[in-house]
N, C-alpha and C positions, 0 to 999 in steps of 0.2 A: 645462879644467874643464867637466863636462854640468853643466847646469843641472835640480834637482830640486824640486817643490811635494808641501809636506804638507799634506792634506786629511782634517780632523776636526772632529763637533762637539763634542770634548771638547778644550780645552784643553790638560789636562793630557800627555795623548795626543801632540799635536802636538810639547809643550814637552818630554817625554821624550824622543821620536825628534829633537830635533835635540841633547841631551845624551849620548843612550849611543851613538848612531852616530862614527865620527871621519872625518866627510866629506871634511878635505882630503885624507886620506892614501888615498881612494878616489877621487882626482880631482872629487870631486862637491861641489856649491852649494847651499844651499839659500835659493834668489832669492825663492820667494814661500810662504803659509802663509794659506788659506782656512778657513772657519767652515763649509763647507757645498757639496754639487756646483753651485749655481748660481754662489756667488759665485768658484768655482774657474773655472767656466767663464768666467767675464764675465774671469776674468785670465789667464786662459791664451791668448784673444784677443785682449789685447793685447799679454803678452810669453811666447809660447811657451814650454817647456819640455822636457825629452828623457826623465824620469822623473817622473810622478805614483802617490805613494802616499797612498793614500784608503782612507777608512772606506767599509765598503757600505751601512752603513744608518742614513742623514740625512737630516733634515728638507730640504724644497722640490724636493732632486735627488738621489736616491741612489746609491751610487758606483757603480753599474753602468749607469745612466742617464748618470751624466758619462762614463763610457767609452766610450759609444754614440757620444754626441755628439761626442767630439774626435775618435773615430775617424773620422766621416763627413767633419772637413777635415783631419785629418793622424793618416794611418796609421802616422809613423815612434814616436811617444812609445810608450815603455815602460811597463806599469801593473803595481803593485803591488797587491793588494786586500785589504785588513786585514779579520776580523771577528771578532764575538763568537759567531758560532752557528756552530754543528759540522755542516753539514746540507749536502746531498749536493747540492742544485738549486742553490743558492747559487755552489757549485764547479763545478757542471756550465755553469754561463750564464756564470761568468767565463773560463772554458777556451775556449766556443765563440767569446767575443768576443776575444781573442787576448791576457790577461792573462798578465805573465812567471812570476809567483805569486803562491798564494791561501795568505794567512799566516794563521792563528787567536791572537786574544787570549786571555792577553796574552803580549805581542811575546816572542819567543828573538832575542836579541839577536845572538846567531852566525848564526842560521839567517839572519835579514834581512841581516847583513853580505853571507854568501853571494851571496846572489841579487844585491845591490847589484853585487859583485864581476864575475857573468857577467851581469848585462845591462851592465856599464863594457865589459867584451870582445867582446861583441856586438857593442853601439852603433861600439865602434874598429873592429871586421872589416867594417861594413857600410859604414863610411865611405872604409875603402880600397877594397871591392868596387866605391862607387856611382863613387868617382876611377878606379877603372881602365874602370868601363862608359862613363864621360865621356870617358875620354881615346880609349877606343874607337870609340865612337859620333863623335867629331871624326875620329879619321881615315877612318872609312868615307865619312863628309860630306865628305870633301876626296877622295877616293880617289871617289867617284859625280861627281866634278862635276872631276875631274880633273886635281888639283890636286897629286896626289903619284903615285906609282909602285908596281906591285907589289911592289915588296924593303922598301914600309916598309909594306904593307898584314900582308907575311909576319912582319915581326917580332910582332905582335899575334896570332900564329895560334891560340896555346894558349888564348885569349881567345873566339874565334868560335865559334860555333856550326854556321857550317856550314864547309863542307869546302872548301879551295882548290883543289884536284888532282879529274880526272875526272869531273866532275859537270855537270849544265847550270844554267841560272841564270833567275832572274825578278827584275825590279823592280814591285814595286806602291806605287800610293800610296791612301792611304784619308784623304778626305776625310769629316770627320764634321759634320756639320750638330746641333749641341747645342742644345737642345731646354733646356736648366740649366744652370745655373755648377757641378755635380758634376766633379771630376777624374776623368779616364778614364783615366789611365796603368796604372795594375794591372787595369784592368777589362779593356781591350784586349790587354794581357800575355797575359794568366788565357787569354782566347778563341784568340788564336793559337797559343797550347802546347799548347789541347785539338783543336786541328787538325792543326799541324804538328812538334807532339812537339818535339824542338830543332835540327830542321833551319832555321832562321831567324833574324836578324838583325832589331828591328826600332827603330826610330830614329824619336822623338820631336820635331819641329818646333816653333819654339817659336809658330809660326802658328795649331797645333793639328792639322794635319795629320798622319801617320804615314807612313814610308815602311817595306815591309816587303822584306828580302832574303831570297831564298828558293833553297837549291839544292836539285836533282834527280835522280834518278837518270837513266840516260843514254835509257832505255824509255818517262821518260813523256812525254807527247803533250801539245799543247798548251789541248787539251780537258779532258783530265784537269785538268789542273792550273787552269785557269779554273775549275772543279769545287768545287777547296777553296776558291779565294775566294770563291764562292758560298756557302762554308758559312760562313765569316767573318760575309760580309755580312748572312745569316741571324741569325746569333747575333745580331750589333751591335743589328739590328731589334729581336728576339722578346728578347732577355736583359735589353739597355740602353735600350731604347725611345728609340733614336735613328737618326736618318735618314744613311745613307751613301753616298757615290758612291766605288768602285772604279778607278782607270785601270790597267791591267796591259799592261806593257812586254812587248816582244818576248822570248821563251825564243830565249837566246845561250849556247855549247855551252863556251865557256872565261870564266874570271873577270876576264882582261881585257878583256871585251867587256861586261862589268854595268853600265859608262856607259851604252851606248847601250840596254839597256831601262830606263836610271831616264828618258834625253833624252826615248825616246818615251810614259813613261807618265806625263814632265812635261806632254808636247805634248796627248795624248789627256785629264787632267785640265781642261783648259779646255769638254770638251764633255759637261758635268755642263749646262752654261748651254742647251744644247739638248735632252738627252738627257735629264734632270731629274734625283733621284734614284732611292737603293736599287735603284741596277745596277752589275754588274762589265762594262767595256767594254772589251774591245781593240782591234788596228788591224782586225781582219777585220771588227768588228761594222762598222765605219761606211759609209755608202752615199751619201757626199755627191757630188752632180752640180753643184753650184750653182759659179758663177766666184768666185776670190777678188779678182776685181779691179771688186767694184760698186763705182761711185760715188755712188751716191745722189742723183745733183746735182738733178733733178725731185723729190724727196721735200725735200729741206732748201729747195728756192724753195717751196715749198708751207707748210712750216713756217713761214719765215719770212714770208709772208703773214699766216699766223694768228695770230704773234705780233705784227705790226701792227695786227690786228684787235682785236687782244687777246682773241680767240674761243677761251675756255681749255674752253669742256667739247669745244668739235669739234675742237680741240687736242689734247688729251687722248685721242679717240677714234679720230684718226688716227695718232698715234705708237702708240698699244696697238695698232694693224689693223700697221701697217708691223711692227713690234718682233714680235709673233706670226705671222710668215708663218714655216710650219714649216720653206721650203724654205733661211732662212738657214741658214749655221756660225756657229763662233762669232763668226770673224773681223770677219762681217759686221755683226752684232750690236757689236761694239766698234768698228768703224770709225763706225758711222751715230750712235751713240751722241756719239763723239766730236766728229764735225763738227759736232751738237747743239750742243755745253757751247762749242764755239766762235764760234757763229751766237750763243748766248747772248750771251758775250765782246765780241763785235763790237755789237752790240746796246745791250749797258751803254755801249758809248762813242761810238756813235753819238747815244741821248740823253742823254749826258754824265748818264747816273746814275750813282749811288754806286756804284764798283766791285767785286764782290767779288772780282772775280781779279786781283791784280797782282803783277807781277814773276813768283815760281815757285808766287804761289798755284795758277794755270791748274794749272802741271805736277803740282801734290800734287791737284788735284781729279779730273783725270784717274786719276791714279793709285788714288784710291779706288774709281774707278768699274770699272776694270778688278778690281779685287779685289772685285768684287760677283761671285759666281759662278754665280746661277741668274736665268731668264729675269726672272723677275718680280721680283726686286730690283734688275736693270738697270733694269727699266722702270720701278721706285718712283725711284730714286736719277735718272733723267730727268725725269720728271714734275717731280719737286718741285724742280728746279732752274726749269724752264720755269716754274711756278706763282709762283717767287720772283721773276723778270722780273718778269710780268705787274703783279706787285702793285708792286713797285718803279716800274713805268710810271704803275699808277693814284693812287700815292703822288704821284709827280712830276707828274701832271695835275692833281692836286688845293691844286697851288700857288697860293697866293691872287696875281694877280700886278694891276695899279696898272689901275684902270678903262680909263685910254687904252691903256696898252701888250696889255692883252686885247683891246681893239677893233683895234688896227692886225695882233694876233698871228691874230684871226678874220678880218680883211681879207686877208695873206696868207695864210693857208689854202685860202681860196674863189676869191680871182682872183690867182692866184701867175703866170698866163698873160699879166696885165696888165701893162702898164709902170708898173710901182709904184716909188715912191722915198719919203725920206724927209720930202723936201722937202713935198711935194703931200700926204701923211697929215700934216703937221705944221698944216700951210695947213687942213686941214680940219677938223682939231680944234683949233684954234685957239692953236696951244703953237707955242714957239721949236724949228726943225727942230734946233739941237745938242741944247739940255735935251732932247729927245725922245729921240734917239739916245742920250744917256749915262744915260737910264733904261731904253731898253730893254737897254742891253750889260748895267747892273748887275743887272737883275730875267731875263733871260733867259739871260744867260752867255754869248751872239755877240753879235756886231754885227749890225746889221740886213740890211745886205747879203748877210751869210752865209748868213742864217737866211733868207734868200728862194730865197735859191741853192740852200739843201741840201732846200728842199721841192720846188723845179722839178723837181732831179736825182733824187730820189726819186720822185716821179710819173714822168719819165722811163722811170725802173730799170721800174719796175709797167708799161708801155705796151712796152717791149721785152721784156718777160717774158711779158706777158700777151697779147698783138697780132700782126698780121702787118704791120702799120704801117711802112712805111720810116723810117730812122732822122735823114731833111733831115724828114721830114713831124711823127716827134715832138717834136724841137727846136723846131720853130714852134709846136708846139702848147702846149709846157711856156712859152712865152715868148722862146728867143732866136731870133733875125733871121739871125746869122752863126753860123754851121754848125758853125765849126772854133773857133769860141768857148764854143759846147757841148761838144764834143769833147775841151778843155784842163781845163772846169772839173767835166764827168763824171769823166774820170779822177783830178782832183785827188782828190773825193770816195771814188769805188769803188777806186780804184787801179787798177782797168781801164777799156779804153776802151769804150765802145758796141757797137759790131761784136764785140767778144770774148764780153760779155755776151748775145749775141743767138746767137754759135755754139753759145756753152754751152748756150743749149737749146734741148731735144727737142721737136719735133713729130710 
C-alpha cells in the first residue's frame, strides 16, 4: 500500500475524495489530511508520503509553494494539483515543477482514478528500476574492489551502460566538499549525462563521495579524457556551487583491469590534503621528491617541550609552520599528525590526567583524523586536540592541594637534586613523616618517592635532549650518586634507556 495525503482548505473537499475514491482497491492509504500547505508540510516531515493531492490556492502556503518545498527534500512523491480556475499560468508552473496532474474543479471522479492508477504503476516500475540500480551498483562495488569475477559482472550486462567488450576504461572518484545539507544525487546524475551521454556507470558512496566508471573508445588519449573530467568539475563549481577534488585512475585497455584504476584513483584521492581543491589529478600530475620515510623525531621533542611549557600560541605556531611545509605528501602529513595525538596520549598518563583515549578510543580518534582530507582541517583537528591537553594540565594545576603537601610538592620541584626524603620534610614542618606520606599519596595520587623520582627523570630526559652533557655527569646532577641506578629507574619511566634516548637525537 503507498501511502496518500489530502490537502484542502475546504473540508468538504478532503471528506469527498476519501468517499468517491476506493483506495484499497488502488493499493493506496490515505494516512494523513491537512487544512492548509503549511500544516501539510510540517506532516509530511514527519511521516512521508508517496502521493500528495492538494488544492492550489490556500491560505499560509499555496499548493504550488508546498510542491516546491517537499520537492527541494524529496524528489520521489507524486503531486496531484487540484483547482478551481481554468487559467493557463497556473498549469504552466505545475508542469514545470514536475506535477503527475493538474485536475480542474470539480473533481471527474474517473479522470482522478486514472491518474491514481498510473502514478500506482509508476511509483511500482520505479521501485523495481531503483532494486535493480541497487543490486547493480553492489555488484560493481564488489567487482571494483574484487570481490567477485567477470562471469557475474556479465550477467548484469543488459543493465550497464557501458560496454564490456573492446573498449578502454577510467575509474574516477569525485570528492565533493558540500558547502549544505542539499542532496546531490540527481544533481550530479543530470551533470555527467550532459557530459558523458550514457557511456558511464556512476555509484553513489554512502560517505558522499561518487565513484564514476567510464569506458572509451580505443583512440582516446589520456588527455582527452582528463578533459571531460574538467568539464565535470567545472559544472560541480559554476552550476552547484560546490567545491570538488577529482582523482582519476589509470586508462586500462580491458575491463578486467577497472580494479586497478579505481586502486590508483583511491591511492591518488588522499592528495586533495596537499593539492587542495577544484582539481582533476592524476598520477602524471604528481611531482613528489619528498622521502616517505620522515620521522619526525626533532619536531615531536620540540612539541613535547611546548606542551611542558604549556606555551600554546608558540605551540600553535610551530605545528602550523611544520604542517604547511609544502614539500610534504600526504603520508607525511598523517604520520606527524599521528605521533602528535600519541605524544598527546602519553602525556594524559604521564600526569595521570583524566584520559580521553582508552582502550580503542586512541584507535577511533586516529581514525577520524585520517578522514579529515584537507590540510587545514588536519591541522584544526591537531590543534584542538593539543589545546585540550594544555587545559587539562592547567585544570589539574589548579588543584587546591593541603598547605604542607604544596610546600613539600615546591620543595621537590626546585631542589629534586637534593637528598630529599620524607623524613627530613616531615621534621621540618613539623608533622609525623607516615601522616605526611599518606596525605601526600591521597592528595597527589604517588607516593612521594615516585613523584621525586619521576621529576629527576624528567629533568634528566630535558638535559639528554637538550645538552651535550655526558650522561654519569647528568645523573649527578638530577641527584643520583650510582649510575646504573639511574639507568634502571630512567628506563622504568621512558621504557628506554638513556643512551637510546640520546642516539635518537639529531645534532
Amino acid at each position: 500500500m503507498y501511502k496518500v495525503m489530502l490537502v484542502d482548505d475546504e473540508k468538504l473537499i478532503t471528506q469527498g475524495l476519501l468517499n468517491i475514491i476506493g483506495w484499497d482497491k488502488l493499493e493506496l492509504k490515505v494516512t494523513q489530511i491537512a487544512n492548509n500547505g503549511e500544516e501539510a508540510f510540517e506532516k509530511f516531515q514527519k511521516d512521508p508520503v508517496d502521493i500528495i493531492i492538494t488544492d492550489i490556492n490556500m491560505p499560509k502556503l499555496t499548493g504550488l509553494d508546498l510542491l516546491k518545498k517537499i520537492t527541494n527534500i524529496n524528489n520521489k512523491t507524486k503531486f496531484i494539483i487540484l483547482s478551481g480556475y481554468d487559467e493557463f499560468s497556473y498549469a504552466k508552473t505545475a508542469i514545470e515543477y514536475g506535477v503527475e496532474s493538474y485536475i480542474l474543479k470539480p473533481i471527474d471522479e474517473e479522470e482522478l482514478e486514472n491518474v491514481l492508477k498510473k502514478i500506482v504503476l509508476d511509483i511500482s516500475d520505479e521501485k523495481i528500476k531503483e532494486s535493480k540500480i541497487l543490486n547493480k551498483n553492489r555488484i560493481l562495488f564488489q567487482y571494483l574492489n574484487r570481490k567477485i569475477l567477470k562471469e557475474e559482472l556479465i550477467n548484469i550486462k543488459d543493465y550497464l551502460n557501458i560496454s564490456l567488450e573492446n573498449k578502454n576504461y577510467t575509474v574516477a572518484i569525485l570528492m565533493i566538499i558540500k558547502k549544505n545539507e542539499k542532496d546531490l544525487f540527481t544533481p550530479i546524475d543530470t551533470i555527467a549525462k550532459s557530459i558523458f551521454g550514457n557511456e558511464y556507470e556512476i555509484l553513489h558512496k554512502y560517505d558522499g563521495q561518487v565513484v564514476l566508471i567510464n569506458s572509451w573508445n580505443k583512440d582516446f588519449t589520456s588527455d582527452q579524457i582528463k578533459n571531460y573530467y574538467i568539464q565535470i568539475k567545472d559544472k560541480i563549481i559554476n552550476e552547484l556551487n560546490e567545491e570538488v577534488f577529482i582523482s582519476i585512475g589509470d586508462l586500462v585497455c580491458d575491463v578486467n583491469e577497472i580494479e586497478i584504476s579505481y586502486k590508483i584513483a583511491n591511492a591518488l584521492k588522499k592528495y586533495m590534503l596537499t593539492e587542495g581543491v577544484n582539481i582533476c589529478l592524476d598520477r602524471h600530475s604528481l611531482n613528489y621528491t619528498e622521502e616517505y620515510n620522515r620521522t619526525f623525531n626533532n619536531e615531536i621533542e620540540k612539541i613535547n617541550k611546548l606542551i611542558i611549557e604549556k606555551n600554546i600560541d608558540v605551540l600553535e605556531e610551530y605545528v602550523n609552520e611544520i604542517l604547511d611545509n609544502k614539500k610534504l605528501n600526504p603520508k607525511n602529513i598523517y604520520d606527524l599528525s599521528i605521533k602528535i595525538l600519541f605524544l598527546i596520549d602519553k602525556t594524559l598518563e604521564e600526569f595521570k590526567l583524566n584520559r580521553k583515549y582508552r582502550n580503542d578510543s586512541l584507535s577511533n580518534i586516529i581514525v577520524k583524523l585520517c578522514n579529515e582530507s584537507t590540510r587545514e582541517n588536519v591541522k584544526s583537528f591537531v590543534l584542538s586536540e593539543l589545546k585540550e591537553l594544555i587545559e587539562l594540565m592547567d585544570d589539574n594545576n589548579r588543584i587546591k592541594y593541603s598547605p604542607v603537601v604544596q610546600q613539600v610538592i615546591s620543595i621537590v620541584n626546585e631542589k629534586y637534586y637534593e637528598e630529599l626524603s620524607l623524613k627530613t620534610l616531615a621534621q621540618k614542618y613539623n608533622v609525623n613523616s607516615s601522616y605526611l606520606g599518606q596525605i601526600f599519596n591521597k592528595e597527589v595520587g604517588v607516593s612521594f618517592s615516585e613523584y621525586l623520582n619521576k621529576i629527576k627523570n624528567t629533568k634528566a630526559k630535558e638535559l639528554i635532549l637538550n645538552t651535550n652533557m655526558k650522561i654519569n655527569d647528568i645523573a649527578k646532577s638530577v641527584g643520583y650518586i650510582d649510575t646504573s641506578y639511574f639507568y634502571r629507574k630512567f628506563k622504568k619511566y621512558f621504557g628506554v634507556s638513556p643512551s637510546t634516548i640520546r642516539d635518537m637525537k639529531r645534532y
